[in-house]
Backbone as CSV, one residue per row, in Angstrom:
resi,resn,N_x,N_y,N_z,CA_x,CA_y,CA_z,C_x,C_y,C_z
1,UNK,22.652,-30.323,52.276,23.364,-31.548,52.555,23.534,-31.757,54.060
2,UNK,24.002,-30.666,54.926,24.285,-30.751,56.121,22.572,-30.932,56.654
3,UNK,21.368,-30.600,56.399,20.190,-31.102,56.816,20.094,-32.903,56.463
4,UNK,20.419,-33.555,55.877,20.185,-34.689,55.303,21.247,-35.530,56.537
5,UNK,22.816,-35.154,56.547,23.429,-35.339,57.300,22.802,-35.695,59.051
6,UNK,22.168,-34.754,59.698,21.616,-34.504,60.365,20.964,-35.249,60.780
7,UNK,19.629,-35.557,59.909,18.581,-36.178,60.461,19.358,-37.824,59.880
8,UNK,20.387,-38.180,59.585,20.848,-39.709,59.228,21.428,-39.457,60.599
9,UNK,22.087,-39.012,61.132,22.920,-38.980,62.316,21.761,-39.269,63.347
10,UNK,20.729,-38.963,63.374,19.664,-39.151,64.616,19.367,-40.895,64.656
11,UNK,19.870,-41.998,63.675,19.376,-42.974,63.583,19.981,-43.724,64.553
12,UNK,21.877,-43.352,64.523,22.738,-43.565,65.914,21.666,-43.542,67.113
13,UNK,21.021,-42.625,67.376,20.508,-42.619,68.718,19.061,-43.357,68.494
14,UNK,18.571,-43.151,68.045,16.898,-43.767,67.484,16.928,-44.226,66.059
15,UNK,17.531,-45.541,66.602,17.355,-46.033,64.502,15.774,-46.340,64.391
16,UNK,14.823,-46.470,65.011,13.256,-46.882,65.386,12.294,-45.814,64.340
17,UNK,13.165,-44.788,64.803,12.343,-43.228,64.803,11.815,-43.068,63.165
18,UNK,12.081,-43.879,61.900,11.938,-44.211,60.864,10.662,-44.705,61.261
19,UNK,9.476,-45.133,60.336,8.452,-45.694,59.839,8.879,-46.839,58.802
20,UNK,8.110,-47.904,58.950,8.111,-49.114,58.217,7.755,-49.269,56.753
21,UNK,8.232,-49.469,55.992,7.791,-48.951,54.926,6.520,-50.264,53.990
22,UNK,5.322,-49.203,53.642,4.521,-49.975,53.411,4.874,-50.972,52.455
23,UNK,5.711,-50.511,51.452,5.748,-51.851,49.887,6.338,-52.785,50.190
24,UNK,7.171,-52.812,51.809,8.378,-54.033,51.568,7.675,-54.461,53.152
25,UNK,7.023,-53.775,54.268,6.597,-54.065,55.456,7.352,-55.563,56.265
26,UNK,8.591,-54.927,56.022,9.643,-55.414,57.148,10.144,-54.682,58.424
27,UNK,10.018,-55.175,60.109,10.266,-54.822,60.867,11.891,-53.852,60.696
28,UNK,12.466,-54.502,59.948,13.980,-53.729,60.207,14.554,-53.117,59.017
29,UNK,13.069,-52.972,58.273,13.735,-51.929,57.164,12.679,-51.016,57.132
30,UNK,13.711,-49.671,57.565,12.434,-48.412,57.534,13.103,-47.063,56.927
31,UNK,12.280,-45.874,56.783,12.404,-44.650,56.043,12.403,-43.963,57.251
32,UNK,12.590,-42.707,57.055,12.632,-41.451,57.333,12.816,-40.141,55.847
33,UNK,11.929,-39.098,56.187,11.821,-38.370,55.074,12.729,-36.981,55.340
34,UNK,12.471,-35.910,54.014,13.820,-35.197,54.099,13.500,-34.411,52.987
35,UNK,12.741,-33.241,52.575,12.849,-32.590,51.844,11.702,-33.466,50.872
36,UNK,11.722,-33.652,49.955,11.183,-34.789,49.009,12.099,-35.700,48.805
37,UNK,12.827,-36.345,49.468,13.212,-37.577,49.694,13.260,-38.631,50.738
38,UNK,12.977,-39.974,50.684,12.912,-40.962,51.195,14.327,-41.634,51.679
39,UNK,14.891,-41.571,52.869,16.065,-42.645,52.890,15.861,-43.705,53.784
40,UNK,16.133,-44.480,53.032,15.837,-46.063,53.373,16.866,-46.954,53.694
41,UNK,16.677,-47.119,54.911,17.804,-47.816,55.570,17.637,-49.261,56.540
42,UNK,18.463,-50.184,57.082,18.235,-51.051,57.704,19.037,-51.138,58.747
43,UNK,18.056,-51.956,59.571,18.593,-52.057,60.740,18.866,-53.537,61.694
44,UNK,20.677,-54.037,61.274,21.044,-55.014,61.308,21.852,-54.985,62.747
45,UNK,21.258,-55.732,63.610,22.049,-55.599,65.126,21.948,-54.218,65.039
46,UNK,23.440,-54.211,65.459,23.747,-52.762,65.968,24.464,-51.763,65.200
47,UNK,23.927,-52.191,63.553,24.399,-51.503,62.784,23.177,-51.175,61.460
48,UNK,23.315,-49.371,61.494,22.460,-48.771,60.204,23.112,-49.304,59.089
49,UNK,22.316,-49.735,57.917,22.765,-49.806,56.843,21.843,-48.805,55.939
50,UNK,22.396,-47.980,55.241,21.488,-47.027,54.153,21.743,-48.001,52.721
51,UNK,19.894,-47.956,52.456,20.123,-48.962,50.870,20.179,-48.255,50.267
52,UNK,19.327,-46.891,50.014,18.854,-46.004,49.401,18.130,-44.359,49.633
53,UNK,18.563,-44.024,48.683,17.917,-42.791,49.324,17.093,-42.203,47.783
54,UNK,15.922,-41.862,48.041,15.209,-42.081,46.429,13.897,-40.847,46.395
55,UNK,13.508,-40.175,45.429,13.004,-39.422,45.363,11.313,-40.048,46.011
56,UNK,10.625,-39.085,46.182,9.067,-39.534,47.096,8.042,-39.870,45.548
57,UNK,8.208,-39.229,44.655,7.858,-39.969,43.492,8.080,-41.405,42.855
58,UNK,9.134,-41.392,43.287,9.834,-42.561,42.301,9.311,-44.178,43.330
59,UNK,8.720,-44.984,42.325,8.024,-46.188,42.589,9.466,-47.696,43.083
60,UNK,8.923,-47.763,44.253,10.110,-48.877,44.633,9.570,-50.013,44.333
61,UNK,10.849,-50.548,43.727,11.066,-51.988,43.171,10.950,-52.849,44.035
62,UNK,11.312,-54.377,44.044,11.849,-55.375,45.598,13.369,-55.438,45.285
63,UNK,14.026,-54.516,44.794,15.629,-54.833,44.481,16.172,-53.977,46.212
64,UNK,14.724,-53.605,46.788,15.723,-52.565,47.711,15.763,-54.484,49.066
């Protein structure tokens, strides 16, 4: 948990540092990975929003 913690805390300094995610390929919504998981977050002004955080298997919807 404290690894997951961690690398969400790095977004404060580099919310960028995420990759764009191919299914939804919006500038301000991106991933970063974590074990076998995906967390997916956005980036509104000057604020992270986490939508999700979802296994690397599991097929994303457009609900994100």
């Amino acid at each position: 948990m404290n690894d997951v913690r961690e690398r969400m805390e790095q977004l404060d300094t580099f919310p960028k540092i995420g990759r764009i995610i191919p299914e939804i390929n919006q500038e301000n919504i991106r991933e970063i990975s974590i074990y076998s998981y995906r967390i997916i977050y956005e980036i509104n002004d000057q604020v992270i929003i986490v939508l999700a955080i979802v296994h690397q298997r599991q097929v994303l919807n457009n609900e994100i």
